[in-house]
Each structure stands twice: as C-alpha cells, then as structure tokens.
C-alpha distance (Angstrom), angle and dihedral (degrees) to the residues before:
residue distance angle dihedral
X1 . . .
X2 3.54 . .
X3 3.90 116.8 .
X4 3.96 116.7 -132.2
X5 3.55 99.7 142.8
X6 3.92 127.5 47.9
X7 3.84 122.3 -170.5
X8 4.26 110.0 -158.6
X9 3.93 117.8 -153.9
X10 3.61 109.4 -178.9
X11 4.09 138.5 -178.6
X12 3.60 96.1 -107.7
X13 3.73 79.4 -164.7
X14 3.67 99.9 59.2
X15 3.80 123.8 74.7
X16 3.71 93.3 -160.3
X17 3.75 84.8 55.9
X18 3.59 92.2 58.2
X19 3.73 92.9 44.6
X20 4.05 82.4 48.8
X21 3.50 89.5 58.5
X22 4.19 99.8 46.5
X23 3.74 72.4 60.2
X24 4.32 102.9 52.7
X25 3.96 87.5 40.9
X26 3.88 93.6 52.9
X27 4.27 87.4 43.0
X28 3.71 85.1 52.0
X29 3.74 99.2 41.1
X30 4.49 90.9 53.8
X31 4.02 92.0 50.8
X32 4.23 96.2 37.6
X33 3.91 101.8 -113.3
X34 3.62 117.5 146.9
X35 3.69 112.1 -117.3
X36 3.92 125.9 -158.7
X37 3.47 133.6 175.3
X38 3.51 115.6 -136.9
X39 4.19 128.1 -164.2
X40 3.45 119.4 166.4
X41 3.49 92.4 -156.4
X42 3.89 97.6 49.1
X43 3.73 103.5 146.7
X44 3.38 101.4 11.0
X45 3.15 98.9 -72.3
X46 3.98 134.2 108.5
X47 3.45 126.0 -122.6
X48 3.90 136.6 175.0
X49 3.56 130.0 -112.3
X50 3.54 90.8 -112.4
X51 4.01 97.6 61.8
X52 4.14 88.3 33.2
X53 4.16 89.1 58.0
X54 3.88 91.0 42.9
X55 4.20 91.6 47.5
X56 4.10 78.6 48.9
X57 3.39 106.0 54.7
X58 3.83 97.5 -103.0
X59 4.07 84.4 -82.0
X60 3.83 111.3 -155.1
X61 4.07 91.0 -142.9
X62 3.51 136.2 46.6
X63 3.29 125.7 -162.9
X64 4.09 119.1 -166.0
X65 3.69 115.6 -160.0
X66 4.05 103.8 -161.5
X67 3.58 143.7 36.9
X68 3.84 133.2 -28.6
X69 3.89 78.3 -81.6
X70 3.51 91.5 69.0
X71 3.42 96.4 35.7
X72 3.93 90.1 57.5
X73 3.80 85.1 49.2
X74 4.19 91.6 52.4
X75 4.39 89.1 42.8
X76 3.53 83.3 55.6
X77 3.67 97.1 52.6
X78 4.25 103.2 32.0
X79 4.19 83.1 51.3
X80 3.48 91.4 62.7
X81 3.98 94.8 56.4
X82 3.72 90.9 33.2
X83 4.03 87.5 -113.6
X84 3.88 133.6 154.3
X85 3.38 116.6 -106.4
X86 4.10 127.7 -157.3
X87 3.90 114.1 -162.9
X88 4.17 113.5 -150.7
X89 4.15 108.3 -157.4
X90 4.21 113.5 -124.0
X91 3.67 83.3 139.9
X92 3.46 137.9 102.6
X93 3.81 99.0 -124.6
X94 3.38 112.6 23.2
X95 3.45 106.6 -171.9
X96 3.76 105.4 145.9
X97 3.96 95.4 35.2
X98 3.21 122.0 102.3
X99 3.62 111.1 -164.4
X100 4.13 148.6 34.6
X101 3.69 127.0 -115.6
X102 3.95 91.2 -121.3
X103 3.80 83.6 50.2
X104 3.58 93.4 42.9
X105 4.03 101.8 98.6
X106 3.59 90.6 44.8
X107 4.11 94.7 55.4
X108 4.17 83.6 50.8
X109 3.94 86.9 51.6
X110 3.53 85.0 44.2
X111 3.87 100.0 51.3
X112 3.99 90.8 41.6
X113 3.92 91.9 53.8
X114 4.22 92.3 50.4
X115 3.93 85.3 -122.8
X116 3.97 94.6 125.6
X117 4.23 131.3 87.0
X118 3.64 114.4 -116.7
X119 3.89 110.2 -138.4
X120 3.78 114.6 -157.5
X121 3.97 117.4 -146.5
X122 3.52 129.9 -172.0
X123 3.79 124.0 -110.8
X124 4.07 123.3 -156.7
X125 3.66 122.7 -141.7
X126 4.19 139.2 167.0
X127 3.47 159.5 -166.6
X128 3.61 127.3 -129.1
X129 4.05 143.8 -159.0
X130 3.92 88.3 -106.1
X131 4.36 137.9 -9.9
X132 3.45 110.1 -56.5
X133 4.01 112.5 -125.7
X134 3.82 139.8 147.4
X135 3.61 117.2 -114.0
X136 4.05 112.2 -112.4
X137 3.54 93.5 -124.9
X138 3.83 90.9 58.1
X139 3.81 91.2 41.4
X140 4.30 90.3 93.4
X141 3.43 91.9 51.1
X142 3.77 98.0 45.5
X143 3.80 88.2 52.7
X144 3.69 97.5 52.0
X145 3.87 107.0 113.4
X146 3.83 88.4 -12.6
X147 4.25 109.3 83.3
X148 3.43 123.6 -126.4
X149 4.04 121.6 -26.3
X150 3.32 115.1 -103.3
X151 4.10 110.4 -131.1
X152 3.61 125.6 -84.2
X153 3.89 107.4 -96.6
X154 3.34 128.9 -94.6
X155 3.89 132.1 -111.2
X156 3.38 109.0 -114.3
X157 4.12 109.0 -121.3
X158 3.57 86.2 -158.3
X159 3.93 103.7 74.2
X160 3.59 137.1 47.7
X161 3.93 121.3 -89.2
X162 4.06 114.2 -142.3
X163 3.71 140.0 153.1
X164 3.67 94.3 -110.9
X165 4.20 100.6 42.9
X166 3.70 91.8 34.8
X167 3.97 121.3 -156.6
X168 3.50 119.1 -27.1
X169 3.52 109.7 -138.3
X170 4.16 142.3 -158.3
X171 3.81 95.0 -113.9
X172 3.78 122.3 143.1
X173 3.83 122.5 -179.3
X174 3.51 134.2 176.9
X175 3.83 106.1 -178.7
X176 3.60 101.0 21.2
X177 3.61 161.6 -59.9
X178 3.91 124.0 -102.7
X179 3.76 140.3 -156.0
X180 4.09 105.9 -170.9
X181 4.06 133.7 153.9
X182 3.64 123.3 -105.0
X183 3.85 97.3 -144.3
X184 3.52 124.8 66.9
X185 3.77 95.9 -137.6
X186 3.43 101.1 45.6
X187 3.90 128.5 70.9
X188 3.71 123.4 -148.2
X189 3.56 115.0 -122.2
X190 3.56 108.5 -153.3
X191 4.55 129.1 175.0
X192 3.75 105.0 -128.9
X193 3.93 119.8 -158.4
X194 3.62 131.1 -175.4
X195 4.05 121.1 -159.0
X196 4.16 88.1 -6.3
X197 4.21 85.2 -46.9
X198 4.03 129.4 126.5
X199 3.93 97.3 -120.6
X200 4.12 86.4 -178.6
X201 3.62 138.6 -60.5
X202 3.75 105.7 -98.4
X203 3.90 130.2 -159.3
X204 4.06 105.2 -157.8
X205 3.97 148.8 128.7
X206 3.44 89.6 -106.9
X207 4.28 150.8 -7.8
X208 3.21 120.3 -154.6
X209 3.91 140.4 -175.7
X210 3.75 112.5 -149.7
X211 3.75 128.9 177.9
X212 3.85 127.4 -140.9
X213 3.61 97.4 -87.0
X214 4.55 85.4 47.7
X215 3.92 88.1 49.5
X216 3.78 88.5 91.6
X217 3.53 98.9 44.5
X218 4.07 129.4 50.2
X219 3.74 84.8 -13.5
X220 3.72 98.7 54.8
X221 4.36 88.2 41.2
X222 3.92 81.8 65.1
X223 3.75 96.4 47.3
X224 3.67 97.8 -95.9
X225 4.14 119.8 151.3
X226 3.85 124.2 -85.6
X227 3.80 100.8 -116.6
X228 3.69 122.7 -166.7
X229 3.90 114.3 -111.7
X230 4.27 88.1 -135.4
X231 4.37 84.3 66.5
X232 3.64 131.1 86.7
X233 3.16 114.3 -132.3
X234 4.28 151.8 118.8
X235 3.68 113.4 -125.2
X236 3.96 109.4 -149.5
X237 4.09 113.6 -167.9
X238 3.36 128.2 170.0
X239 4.09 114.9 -150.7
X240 3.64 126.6 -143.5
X241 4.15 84.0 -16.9
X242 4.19 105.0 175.4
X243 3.30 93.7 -131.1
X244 3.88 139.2 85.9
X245 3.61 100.6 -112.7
X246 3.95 98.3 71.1
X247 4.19 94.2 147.6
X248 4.04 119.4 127.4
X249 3.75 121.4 -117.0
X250 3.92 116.5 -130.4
X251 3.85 94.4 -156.8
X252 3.99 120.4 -177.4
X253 3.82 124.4 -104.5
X254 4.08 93.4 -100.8
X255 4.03 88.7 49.5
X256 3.81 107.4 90.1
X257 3.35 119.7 -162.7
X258 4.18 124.8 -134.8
X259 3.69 126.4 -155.1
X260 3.51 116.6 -167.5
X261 3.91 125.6 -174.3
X262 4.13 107.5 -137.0
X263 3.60 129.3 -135.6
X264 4.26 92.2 -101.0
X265 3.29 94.7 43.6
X266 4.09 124.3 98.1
X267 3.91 129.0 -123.0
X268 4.14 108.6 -59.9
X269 3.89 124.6 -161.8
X270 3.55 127.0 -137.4
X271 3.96 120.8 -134.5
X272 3.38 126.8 -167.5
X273 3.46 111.6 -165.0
X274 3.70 97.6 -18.3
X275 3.94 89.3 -47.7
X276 3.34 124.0 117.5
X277 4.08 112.5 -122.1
X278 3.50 115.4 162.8
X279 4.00 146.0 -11.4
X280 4.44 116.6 -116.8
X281 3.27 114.0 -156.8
X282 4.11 123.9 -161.8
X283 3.97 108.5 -61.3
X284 3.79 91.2 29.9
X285 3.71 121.5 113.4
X286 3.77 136.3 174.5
X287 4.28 126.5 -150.1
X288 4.56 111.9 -148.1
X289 3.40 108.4 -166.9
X290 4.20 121.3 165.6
X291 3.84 109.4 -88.5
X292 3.97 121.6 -113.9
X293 4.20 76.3 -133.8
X294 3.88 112.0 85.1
X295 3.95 124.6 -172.8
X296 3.76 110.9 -119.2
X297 3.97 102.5 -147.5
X298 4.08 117.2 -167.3
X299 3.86 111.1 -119.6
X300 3.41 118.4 -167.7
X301 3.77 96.9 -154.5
X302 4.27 128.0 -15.3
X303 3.17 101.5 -45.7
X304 3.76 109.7 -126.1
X305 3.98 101.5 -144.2
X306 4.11 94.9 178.5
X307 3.93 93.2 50.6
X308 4.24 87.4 45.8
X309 4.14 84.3 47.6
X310 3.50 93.9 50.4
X311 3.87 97.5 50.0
X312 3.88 99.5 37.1
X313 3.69 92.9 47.1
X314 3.78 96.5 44.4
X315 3.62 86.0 -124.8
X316 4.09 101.5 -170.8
X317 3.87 125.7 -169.1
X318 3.98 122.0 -118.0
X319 4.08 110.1 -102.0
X320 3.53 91.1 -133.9
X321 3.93 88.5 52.3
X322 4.06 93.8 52.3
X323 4.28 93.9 27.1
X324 3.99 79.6 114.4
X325 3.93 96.5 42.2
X326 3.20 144.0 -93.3
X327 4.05 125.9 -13.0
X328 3.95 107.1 -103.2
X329 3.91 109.0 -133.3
X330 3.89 110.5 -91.1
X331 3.83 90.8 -140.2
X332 3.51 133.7 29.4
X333 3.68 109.7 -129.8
X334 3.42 102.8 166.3
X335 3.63 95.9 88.7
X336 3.69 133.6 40.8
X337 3.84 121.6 -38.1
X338 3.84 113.8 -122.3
X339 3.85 123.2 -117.0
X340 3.68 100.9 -113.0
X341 3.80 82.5 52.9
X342 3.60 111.1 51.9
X343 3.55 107.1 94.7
X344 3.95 88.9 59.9
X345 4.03 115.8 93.7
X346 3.83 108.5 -118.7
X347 3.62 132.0 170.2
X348 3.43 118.4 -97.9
X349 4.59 116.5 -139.9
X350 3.77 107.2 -141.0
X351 4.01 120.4 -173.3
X352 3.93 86.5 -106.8
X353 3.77 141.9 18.9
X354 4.26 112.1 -84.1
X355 3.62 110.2 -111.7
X356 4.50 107.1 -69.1
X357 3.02 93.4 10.8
C-alpha cells in the first residue's frame, strides 16, 4: 500500500522518543507524506480513537515511538481506521514492537516500497448489560498515577440494543479485557460462562479475557498459557481466585466469554488493555467475544515469536539439560524444506539478523 498519511504516537515521557520523532517528521517531510501527531489526551482531556483519526486525517500508518504501552495505545487507534501500524522499541520489553530506532528509517523505507509482511492479530471487543462509565467521584482516584481517563465508550449505532444481548459497545483490545475489585479487602465474585455455559462461580482479584497476542502479558503474570499470536483463540484466567480450580481456559474464537458481577460481590472495574473503563456493580455483567476488526501490524520479515520469547523472557536452559553442551537444532532449516513439509511454518536462518530484531 502506498503511504500518504502517517499518524505519530509518541512517549511523551521519553526524550529519545521525541528525538525519534524529529526523525519520522523529517523522513516524512523528504518523500511528501503528511505527518500528524496524535494524543488522545492532548489537553487534558480524553478523546476516542474515532475523533483522534478524524482530527488526523484518517492516516493509513501509525507509527508508535515507545514501549508496548504505546504500542497498545497506537493498535488501539490504527484498528479503528483499519490502518497498519509499525511499533519502534524505547521500552523495556518490547514485545509487540517490531523495530529499533537505528532501524527505524529503514522499516519506513521498507513500508513505503511494499517490501514488508503484514501480520494480522486479533482484537477482542463486547457488549454489556448497560454503558460502561466511571463514577465522578471515583474519577480522582482513578487518575492518580494513571493520566487522564480515557472517555466512557461509545454505543455502537450499528447493532441492535436488547435486554438479553445488552449494549454493544466501541471497545477494541489487543491484550485483553479485565474484570478486577476496587478494594483491597474485598474479592469480586463474578459467574463465568463459556458458549452460553456456567464454567464456575469464582471469588478473585481479578478475571480476565486475554487474546493470543495478551497471553504473554497480564495473562501470563497470573499463570496463564503462552499462546502463539498465529492461533485463534480467547484466553480466560482467573487471578488469585480462592478456590482450587485456578487453571486458564483456551476457548475458541466463536466461544464468547460472560462475566457477570453477583449479588455478594462488591463494585468491579473493567480494563481494557490496562485502562480503566468503567465500574460493574452487583447484577451487571459484560459478554468478550473476538472482534470481526483485526490489527494489521508491519513485519519486516517472519516474525520468529519463540526466538523473541526466549530473549524477552530470559528464558534459561536447565544445567543438567545442557551439562553435555549445547542442544543441536532439531531441524535443519538452512536448506530447502521438504515436500511433505511445506505447509508447516518454520523459521527461516539468514546470514544476519532482519532489521530490530
């Protein structure tokens, strides 16, 4: 696709993200792209993606110059205009970016010339018994140490509103969505079904619904699976749950998953991708299901997810399992795959790394 428009989201926290940008503005400028910032919390006040894309010129690539913070912020803003989205690393994980500062020109170069992959992810999203939205007097405290509330979100005109389906909301997640209490002494009990089913009643600090790319973040912190981003899949996990049945639930894309709050239980928030967007009290319940949207993230080359695991993790081998040496490689891939293997996705051994990586 050709690039005319280019949307910047930068770590306003970050000098190096700020020198990053001098950088994306001046690449811009020399091959006549339009280049806006965008902040949806310019001012001090929140805005959605919807009104940030319009006030941007409906760019067809973001670029996020941060951590997987930022990143998450970007996703959140290219889904909603269906654009591509390149992630630059000045984080300290970087698990969903794709590419290094010093790289950072040639991934542009890259994405203007059509020479990159284009890896799909998919997004959650839900209805609920009623509008989600934080009460004002709550509104300090959910600021401290946070920034700026994003807005409530929006009913979606789009679908119909009943009793039984609930609202259907303008919610996009990446990594996950999250049902946790708001006091420290005081679990939320919450009914979880799968498909339409009671799974269990739980009693927890928090339930959450991650997707493949969320399995190694808030889902894997609370013991959840490492999923690969190429499934489909909804990963349920309970955290801290007083009970003796504390195991995830990989559920398939056309399983939603409902969370309702129970009569005992106290007020729960909702997250959406680590941000705080609305307050359930008893009797109110929310459905996830997987989006039709999906995210379309530039790749600069196949993107080796097990190698990334292994080095952002720390992942270390057991002595007694290399006392003799080093594993040898299962399969050679250096050479040509054979024909009863081609449909499988292997990793391919270039003479040097791909650019970020």
């Amino acid at each position: 696709m050709a690039v005319t428009r280019l949307g910047l989201v930068v770590h306003g926290g970050r000098p190096e993200a700020t020198a990053a940008a001098v950088t994306v503005r001046a690449w811009a400028a020399e091959h006549a792209v339009e280049c806006t910032d965008i902040d949806v919390w310019r001012d001090g006040e929140g805005r959605t993606a919807r009104e940030e894309m319009d006030a941007a010129g409906n760019p067809d690539l973001v670029v996020t110059l941060g951590g997987d913070g930022t990143f998450l912020r970007g996703a959140r803003l290219a889904a909603e205009n269906d654009a591509l989205v390149l992630g630059v690393d000045l984080g300290r994980v970087g698990f969903l970016t794709e590419t290094s500062v010093s790289a950072m020109r040639a991934a542009l170069d890259a994405v203007r010339e059509e020479v990159i992959e284009v890896d799909s992810r998919m997004l959650l999203t839900l209805r609920a018994s009623r509008r989600l939205q934080v009460p004002t007097e709550m509104e300090a405290l959910m600021k401290y140490g946070r920034g700026p509330l994003l807005p409530p979100p929006q009913v979606r005109t789009d679908c119909e509103v009943d009793e039984v389906w609930g609202v259907a909301l303008s919610v996009t997640a990446l990594n996950d969505i999250v049902v946790e209490k708001l006091s420290r002494d005081r679990q939320v009990s919450v009914g979880v079904y799968v498909s339409g089913r009671l799974l269990a009643s739980y009693s927890a600090d928090a339930l959450l619904v991650a997707t493949p790319t969320g399995s190694t973040a808030y889902s894997f912190a609370a013991g959840g699976p490492v999923v690969s981003p190429r499934a489909e899949a909804l990963v349920f996990t309970p955290v801290a749950p007083h009970m003796a049945f504390d195991r995830s639930i990989v559920a398939g894309p056309d399983e939603p998953i409902g969370l309702r709050v129970l009569e005992r239980s106290g007020a729960a928030a909702v997250s959406i991708d680590g941000r705080i967007q609305g307050v359930l009290e008893p009797g109110d319940w929310i459905g996830v299901y997987a989006s039709p949207r999906r995210l379309r993230v530039v790749r600069l080359g196949p993107m080796d997810f097990y190698g990334r695991l292994r080095r952002r993790m720390n992942l270390t081998d057991a002595p007694a399992a290399v006392a003799d040496g080093a594993a040898a490689p299962l399969w050679s891939v250096t050479g040509p795959v054979p024909e009863d293997l081609a449909h499988l996705s292997l990793p391919v051994i270039r003479d040097g790394p791909a650019p970020g990586r």
